[in-house]
N, C-alpha and C positions, 0 to 999 in steps of 0.2 A: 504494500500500500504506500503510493505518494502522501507523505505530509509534508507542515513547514512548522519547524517548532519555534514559537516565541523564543527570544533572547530570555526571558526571566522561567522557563523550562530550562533549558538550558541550563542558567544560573544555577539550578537547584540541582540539575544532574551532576554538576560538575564539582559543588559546593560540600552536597550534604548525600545520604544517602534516603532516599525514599521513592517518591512517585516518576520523581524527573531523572533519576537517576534509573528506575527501570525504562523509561522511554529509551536511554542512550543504550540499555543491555536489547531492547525491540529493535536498535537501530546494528548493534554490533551483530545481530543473529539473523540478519537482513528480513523481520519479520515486516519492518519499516524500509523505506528512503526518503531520507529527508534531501528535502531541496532550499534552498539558499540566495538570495539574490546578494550583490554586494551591498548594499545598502543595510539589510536586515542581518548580513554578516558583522559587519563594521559595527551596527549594535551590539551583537551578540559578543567579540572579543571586545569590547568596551564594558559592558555593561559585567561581563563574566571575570574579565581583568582586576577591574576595579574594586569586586566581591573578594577576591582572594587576596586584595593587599589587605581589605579592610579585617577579613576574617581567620585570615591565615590558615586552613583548614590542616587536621593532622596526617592528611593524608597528599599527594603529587596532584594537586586541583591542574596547575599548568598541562599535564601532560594529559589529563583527560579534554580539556580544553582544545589542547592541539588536534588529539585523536578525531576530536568531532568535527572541526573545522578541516580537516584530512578525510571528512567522509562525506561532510555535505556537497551536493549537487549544486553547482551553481547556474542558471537559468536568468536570462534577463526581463525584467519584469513586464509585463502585460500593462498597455495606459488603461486606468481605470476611469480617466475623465474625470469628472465633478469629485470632489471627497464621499467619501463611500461612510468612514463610522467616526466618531463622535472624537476621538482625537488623531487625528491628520498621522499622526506619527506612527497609527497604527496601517493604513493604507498602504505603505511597501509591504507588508505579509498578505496582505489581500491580492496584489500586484504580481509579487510573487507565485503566490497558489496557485491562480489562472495561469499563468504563465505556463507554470508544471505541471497542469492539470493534476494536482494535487487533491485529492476527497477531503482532507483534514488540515485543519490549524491548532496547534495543541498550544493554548497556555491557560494561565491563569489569570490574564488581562479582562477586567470586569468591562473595557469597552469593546474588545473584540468580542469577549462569550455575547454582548447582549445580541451584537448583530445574527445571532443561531447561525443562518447557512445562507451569506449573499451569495449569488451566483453560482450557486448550488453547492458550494465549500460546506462544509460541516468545522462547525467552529467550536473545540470539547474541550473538557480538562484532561489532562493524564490518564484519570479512572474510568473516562468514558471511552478515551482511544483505547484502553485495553479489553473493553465488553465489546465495542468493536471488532478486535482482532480477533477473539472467540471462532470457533467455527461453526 
């Protein structure tokens, strides 16, 4: 299955261990592919960077960091015209997705989840992409 994972999925797979951090084991067992544009990338090692100076985590956060950025797809993004959801910043993952033909956008972004499924994207948390991959 195509997805695009929010930078703050990411954050948490790289950070801590729990929900985001089995998205990236769905991603290493190619149950997933994630895809990527540069823009949504450039969040993501910013946003994932920034979490590990501040956190210092006990575990090589860097090198899981790398690994995903060494796996995602990059794709250039689809114009979406008009802004699409309620903060602007979120429209490169929307951009993105179409672009990849993507089914899924996995975060935990309270203004991307409200948009459910523009353009027929399915927009879930972690918990929902895994009832998802179910068979």
């Amino acid at each position: 299955m195509r997805v695009v994972f929010d930078a703050n999925v990411v954050a948490a797979g790289v950070c801590w261990n729990g929900e985001g951090s089995v998205c990236l084991a769905k991603l290493a067992r190619r149950q997933v592919f994630a895809w990527g544009s540069t823009v949504t990338l450039e969040e993501t090692r910013e946003t994932v960077t920034r979490l590990i100076q501040e956190l210092r985590p006990a575990h090589n956060a860097a090198v899981r960091l790398n690994w995903y950025m060494e796996k995602v797809r990059v794709v250039e993004p689809a114009p979406l015209g008009k802004q699409s959801s309620r903060d602007a910043q979120d429209d490169p993952y929307l951009a993105c997705a179409l672009a990849a033909g993507a089914r899924v956008i996995v975060s935990y972004d309270k203004d991307l989840l409200a948009l459910e499924k523009p353009f027929g994207i399915q927009i879930v948390r972690p918990a929902m992409l895994f009832k998802l991959l179910q068979p």
